[in-house]
N, CA, C and O atoms as a GROMACS GRO file, in nm:
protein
  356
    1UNK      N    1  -1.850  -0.803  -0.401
    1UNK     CA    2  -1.789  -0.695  -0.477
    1UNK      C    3  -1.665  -0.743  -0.554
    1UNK      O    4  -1.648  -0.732  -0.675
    2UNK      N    5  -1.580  -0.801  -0.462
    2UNK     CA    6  -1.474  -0.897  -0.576
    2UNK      C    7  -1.482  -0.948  -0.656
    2UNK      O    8  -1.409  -0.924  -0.753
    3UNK      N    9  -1.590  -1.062  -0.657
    3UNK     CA   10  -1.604  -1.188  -0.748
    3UNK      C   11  -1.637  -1.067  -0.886
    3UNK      O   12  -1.558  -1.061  -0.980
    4UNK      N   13  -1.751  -0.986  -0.882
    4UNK     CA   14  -1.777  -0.881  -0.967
    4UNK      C   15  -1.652  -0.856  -1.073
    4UNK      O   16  -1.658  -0.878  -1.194
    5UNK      N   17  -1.550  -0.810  -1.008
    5UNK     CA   18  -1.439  -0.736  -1.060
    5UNK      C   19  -1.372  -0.865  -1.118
    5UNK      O   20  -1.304  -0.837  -1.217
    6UNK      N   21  -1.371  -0.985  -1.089
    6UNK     CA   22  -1.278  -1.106  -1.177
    6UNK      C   23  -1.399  -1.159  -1.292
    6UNK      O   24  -1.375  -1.247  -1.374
    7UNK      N   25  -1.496  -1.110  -1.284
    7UNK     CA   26  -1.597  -1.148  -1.373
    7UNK      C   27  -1.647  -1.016  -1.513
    7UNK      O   28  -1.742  -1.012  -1.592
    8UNK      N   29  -1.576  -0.960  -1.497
    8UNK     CA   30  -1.556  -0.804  -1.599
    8UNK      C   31  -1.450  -0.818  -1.605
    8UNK      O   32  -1.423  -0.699  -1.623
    9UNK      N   33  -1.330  -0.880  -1.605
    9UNK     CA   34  -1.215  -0.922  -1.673
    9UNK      C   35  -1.187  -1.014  -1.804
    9UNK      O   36  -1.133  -0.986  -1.911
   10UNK      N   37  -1.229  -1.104  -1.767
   10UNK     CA   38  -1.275  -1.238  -1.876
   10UNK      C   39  -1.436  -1.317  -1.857
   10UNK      O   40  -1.446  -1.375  -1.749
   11UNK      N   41  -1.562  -1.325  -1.947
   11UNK     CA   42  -1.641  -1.378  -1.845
   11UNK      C   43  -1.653  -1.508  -1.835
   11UNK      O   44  -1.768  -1.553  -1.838
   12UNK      N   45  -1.572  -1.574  -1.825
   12UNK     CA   46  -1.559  -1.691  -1.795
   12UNK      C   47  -1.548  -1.718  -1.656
   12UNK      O   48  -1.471  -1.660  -1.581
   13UNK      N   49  -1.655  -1.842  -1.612
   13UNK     CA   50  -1.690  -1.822  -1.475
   13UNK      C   51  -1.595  -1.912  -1.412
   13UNK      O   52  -1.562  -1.888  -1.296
   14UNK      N   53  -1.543  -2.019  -1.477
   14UNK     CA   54  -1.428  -2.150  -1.421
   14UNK      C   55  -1.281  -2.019  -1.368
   14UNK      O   56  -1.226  -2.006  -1.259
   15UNK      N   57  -1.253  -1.931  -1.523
   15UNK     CA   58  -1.118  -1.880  -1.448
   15UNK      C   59  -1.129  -1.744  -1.379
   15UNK      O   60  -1.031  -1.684  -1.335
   16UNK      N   61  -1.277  -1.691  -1.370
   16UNK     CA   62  -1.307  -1.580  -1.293
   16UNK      C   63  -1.278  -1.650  -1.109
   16UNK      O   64  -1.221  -1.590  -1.018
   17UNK      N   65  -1.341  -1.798  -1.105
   17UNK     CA   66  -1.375  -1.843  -0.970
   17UNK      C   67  -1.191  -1.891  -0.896
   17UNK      O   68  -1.155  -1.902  -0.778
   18UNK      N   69  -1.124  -1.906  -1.010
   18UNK     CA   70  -0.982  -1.935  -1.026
   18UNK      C   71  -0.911  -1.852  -0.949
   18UNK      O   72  -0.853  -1.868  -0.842
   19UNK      N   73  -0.934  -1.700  -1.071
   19UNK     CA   74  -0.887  -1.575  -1.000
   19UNK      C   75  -0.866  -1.534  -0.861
   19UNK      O   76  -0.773  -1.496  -0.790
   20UNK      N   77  -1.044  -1.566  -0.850
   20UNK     CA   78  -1.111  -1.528  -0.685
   20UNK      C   79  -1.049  -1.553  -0.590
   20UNK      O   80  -0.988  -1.478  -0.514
   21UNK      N   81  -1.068  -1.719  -0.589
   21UNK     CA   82  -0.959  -1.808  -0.536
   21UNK      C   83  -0.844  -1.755  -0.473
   21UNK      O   84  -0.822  -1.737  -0.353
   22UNK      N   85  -0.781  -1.734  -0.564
   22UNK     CA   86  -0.598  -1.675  -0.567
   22UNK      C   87  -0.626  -1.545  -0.476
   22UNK      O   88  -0.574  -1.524  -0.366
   23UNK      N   89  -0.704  -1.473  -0.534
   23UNK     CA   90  -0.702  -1.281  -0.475
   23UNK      C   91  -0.734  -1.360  -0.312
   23UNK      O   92  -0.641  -1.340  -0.233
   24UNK      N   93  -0.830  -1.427  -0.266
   24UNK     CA   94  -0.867  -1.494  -0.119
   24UNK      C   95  -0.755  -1.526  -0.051
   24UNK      O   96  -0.727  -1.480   0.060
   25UNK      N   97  -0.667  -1.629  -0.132
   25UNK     CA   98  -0.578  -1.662  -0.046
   25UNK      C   99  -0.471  -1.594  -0.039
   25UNK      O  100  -0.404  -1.603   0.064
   26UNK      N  101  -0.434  -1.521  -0.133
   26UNK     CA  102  -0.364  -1.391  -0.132
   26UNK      C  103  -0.410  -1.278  -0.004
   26UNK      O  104  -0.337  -1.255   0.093
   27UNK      N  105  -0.529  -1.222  -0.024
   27UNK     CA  106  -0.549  -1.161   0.138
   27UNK      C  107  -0.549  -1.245   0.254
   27UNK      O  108  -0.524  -1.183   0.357
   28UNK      N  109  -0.566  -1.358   0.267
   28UNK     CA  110  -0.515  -1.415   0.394
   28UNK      C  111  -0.394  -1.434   0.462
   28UNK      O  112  -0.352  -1.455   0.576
   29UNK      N  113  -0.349  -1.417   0.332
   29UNK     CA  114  -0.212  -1.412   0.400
   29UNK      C  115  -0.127  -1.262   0.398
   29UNK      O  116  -0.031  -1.242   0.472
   30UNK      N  117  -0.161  -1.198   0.335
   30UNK     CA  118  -0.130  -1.084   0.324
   30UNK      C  119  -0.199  -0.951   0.409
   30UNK      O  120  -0.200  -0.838   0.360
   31UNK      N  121  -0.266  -0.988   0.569
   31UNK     CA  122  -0.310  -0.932   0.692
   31UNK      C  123  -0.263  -0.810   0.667
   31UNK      O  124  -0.142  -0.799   0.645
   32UNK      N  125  -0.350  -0.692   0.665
   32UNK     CA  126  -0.324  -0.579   0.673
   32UNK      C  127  -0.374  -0.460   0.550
   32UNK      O  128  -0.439  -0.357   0.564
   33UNK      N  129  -0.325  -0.511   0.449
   33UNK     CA  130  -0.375  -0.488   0.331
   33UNK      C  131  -0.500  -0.371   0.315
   33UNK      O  132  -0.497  -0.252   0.286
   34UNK      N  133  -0.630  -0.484   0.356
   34UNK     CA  134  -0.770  -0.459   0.303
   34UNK      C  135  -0.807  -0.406   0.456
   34UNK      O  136  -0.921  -0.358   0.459
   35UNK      N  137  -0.742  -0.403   0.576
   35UNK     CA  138  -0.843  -0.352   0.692
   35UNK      C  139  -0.802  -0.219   0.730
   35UNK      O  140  -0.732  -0.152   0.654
   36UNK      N  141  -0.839  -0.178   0.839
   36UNK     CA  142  -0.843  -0.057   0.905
   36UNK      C  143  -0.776  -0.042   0.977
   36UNK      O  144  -0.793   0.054   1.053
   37UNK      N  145  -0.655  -0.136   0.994
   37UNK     CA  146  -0.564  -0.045   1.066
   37UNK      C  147  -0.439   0.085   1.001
   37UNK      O  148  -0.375   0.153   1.081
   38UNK      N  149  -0.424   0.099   0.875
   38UNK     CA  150  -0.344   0.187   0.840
   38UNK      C  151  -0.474   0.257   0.733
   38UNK      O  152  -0.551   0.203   0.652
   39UNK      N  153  -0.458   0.382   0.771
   39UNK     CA  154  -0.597   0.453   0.641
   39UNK      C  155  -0.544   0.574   0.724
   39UNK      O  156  -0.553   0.588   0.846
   40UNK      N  157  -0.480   0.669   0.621
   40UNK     CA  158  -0.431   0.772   0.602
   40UNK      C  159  -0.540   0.848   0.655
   40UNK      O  160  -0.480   0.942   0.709
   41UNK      N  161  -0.662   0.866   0.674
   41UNK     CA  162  -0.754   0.972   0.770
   41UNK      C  163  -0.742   0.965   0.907
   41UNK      O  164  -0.741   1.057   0.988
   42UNK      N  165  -0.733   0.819   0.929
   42UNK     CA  166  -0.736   0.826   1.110
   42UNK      C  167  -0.575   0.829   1.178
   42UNK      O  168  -0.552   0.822   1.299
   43UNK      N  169  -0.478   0.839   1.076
   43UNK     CA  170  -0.369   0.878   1.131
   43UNK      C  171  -0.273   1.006   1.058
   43UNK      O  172  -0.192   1.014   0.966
   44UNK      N  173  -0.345   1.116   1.176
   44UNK     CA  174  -0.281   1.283   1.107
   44UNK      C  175  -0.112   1.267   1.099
   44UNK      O  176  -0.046   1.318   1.009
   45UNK      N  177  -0.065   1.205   1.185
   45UNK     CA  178   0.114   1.213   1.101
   45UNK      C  179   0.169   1.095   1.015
   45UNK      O  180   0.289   1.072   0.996
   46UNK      N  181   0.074   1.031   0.969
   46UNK     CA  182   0.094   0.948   0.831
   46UNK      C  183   0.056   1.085   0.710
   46UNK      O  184   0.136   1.134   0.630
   47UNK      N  185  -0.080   1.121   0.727
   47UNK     CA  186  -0.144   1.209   0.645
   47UNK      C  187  -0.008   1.328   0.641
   47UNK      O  188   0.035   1.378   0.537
   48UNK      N  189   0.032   1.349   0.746
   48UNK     CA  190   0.156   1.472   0.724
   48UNK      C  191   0.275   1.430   0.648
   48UNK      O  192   0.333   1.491   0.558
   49UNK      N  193   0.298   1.328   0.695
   49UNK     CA  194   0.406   1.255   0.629
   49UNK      C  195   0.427   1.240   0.470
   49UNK      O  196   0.525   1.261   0.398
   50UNK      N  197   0.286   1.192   0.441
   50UNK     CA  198   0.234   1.182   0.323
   50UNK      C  199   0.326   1.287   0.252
   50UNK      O  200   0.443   1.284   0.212
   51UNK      N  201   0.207   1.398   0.251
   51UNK     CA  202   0.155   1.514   0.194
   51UNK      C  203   0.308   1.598   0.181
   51UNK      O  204   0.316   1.682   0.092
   52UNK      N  205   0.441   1.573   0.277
   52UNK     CA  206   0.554   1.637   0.280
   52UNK      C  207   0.653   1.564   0.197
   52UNK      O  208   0.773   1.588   0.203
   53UNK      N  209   0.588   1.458   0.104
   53UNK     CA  210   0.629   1.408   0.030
   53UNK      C  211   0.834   1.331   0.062
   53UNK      O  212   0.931   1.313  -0.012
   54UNK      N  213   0.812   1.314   0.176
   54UNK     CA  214   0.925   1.275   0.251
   54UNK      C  215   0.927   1.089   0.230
   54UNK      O  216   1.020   1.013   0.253
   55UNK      N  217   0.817   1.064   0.191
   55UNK     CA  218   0.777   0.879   0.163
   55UNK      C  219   0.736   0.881   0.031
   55UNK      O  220   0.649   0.959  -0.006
   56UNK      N  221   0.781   0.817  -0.031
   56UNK     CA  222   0.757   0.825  -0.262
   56UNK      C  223   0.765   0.677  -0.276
   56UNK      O  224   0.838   0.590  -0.228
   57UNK      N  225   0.665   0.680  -0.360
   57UNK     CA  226   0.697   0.533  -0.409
   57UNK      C  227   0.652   0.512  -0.574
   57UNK      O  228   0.548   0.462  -0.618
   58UNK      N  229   0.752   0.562  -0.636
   58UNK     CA  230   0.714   0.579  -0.782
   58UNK      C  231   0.713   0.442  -0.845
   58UNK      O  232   0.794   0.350  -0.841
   59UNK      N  233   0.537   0.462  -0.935
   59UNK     CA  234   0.521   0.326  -0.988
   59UNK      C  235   0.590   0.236  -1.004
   59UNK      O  236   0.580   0.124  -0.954
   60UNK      N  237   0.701   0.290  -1.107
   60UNK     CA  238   0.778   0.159  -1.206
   60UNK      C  239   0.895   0.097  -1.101
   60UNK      O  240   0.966   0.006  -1.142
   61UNK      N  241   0.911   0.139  -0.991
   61UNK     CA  242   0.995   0.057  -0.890
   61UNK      C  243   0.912   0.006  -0.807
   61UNK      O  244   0.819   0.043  -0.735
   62UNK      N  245   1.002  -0.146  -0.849
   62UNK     CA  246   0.946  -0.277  -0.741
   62UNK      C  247   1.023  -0.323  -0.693
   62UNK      O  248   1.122  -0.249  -0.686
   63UNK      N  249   1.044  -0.464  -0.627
   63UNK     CA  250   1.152  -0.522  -0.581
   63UNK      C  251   1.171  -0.618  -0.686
   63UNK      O  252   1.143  -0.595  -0.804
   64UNK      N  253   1.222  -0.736  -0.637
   64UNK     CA  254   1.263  -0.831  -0.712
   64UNK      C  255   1.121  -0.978  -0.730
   64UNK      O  256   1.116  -1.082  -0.796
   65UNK      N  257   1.038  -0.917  -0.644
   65UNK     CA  258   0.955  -1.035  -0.611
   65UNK      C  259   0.818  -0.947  -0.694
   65UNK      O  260   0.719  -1.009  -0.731
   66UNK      N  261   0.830  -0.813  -0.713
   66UNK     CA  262   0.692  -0.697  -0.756
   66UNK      C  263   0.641  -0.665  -0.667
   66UNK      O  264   0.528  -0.616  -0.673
   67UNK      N  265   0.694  -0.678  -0.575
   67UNK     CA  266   0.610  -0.595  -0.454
   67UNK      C  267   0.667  -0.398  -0.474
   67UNK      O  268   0.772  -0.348  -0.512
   68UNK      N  269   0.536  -0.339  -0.425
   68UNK     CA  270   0.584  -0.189  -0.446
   68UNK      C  271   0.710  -0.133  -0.370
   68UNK      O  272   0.742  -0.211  -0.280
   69UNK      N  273   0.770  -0.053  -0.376
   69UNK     CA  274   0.887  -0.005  -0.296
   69UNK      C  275   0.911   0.140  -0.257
   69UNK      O  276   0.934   0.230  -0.338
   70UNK      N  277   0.905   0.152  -0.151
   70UNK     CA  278   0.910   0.289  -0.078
   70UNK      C  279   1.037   0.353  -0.026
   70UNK      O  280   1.122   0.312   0.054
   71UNK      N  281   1.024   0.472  -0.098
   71UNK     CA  282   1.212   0.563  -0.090
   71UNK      C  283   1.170   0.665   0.024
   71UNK      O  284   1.059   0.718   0.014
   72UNK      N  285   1.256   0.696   0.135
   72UNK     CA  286   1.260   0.797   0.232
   72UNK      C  287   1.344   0.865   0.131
   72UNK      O  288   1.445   0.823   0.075
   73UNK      N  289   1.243   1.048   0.113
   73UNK     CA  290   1.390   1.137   0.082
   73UNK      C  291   1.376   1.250   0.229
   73UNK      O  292   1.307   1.352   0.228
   74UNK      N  293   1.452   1.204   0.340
   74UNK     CA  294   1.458   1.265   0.443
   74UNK      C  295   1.510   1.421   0.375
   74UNK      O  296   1.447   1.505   0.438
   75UNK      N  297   1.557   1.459   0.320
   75UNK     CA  298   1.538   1.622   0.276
   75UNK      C  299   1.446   1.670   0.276
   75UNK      O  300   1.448   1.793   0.278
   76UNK      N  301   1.331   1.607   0.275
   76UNK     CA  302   1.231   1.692   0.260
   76UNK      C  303   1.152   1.705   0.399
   76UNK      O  304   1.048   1.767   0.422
   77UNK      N  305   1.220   1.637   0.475
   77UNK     CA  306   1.138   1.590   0.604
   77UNK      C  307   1.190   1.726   0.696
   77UNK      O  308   1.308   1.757   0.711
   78UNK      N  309   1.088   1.788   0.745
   78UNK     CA  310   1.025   1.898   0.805
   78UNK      C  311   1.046   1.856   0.938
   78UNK      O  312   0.968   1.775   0.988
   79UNK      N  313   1.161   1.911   1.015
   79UNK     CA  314   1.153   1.880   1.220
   79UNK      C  315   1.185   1.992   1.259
   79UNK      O  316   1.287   2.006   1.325
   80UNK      N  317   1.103   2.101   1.226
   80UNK     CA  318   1.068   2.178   1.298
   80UNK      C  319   0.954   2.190   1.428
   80UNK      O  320   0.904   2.279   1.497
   81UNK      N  321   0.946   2.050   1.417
   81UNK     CA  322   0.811   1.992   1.532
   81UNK      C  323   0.900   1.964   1.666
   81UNK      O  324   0.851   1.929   1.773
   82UNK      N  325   1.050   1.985   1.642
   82UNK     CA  326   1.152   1.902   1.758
   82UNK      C  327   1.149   1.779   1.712
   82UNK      O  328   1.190   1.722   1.814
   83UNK      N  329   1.133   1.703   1.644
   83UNK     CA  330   1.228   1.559   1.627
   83UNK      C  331   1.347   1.576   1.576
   83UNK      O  332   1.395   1.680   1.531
   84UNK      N  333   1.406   1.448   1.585
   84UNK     CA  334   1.554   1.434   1.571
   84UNK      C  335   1.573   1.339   1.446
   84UNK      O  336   1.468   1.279   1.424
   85UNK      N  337   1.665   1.310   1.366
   85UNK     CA  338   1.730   1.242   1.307
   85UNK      C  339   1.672   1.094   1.293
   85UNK      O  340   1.623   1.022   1.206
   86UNK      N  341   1.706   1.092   1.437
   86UNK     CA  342   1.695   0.932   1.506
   86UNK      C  343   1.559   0.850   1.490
   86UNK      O  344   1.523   0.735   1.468
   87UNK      N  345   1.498   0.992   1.518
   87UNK     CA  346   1.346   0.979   1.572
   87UNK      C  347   1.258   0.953   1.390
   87UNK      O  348   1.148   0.900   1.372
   88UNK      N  349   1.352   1.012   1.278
   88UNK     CA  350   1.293   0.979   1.190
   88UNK      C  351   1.288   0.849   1.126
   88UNK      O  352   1.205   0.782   1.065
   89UNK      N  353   1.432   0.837   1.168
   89UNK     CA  354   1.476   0.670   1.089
   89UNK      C  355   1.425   0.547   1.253
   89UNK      O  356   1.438   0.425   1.245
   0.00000   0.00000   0.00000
């Protein structure tokens, strides 16, 4: 399914296999990413979290390296469940 997607970019097969390459060793090292341990269905207070819009991560902010970047606006964060402060940060 990958190789697919670097090959409908440019079709050149030397810098499609290039690409590939890179995206491979890029998920190897980057554990977590592409598997199943974080997926917003099988965890209902990520999905809450979500949805209370208390975690934002607006496109055009990155860091310094382009990695994406995620803002807590604890105002919006809902503890009427009994958590604390503490318990959020």
């Amino acid at each position: 399914d990958y190789l697919l997607m670097f090959l409908r970019w440019k079709p050149s097969i030397e810098r499609a296999s290039q690409r590939y390459r890179g995206f491979l060793k890029w998920k190897r090292e980057n554990p977590g990413l592409f598997d199943e341990t974080l997926r917003i269905s099988k965890d209902p207070e990520l999905e809450r979290l979500l949805q209370t819009e208390v975690v934002v991560g607006p496109p055009g902010l990155v860091t310094k390296h382009g990695g994406p970047l995620l803002i807590g606006r604890l105002r919006n964060n809902d503890m009427t469940d009994g958590r604390t402060s503490k318990d959020t940060c």
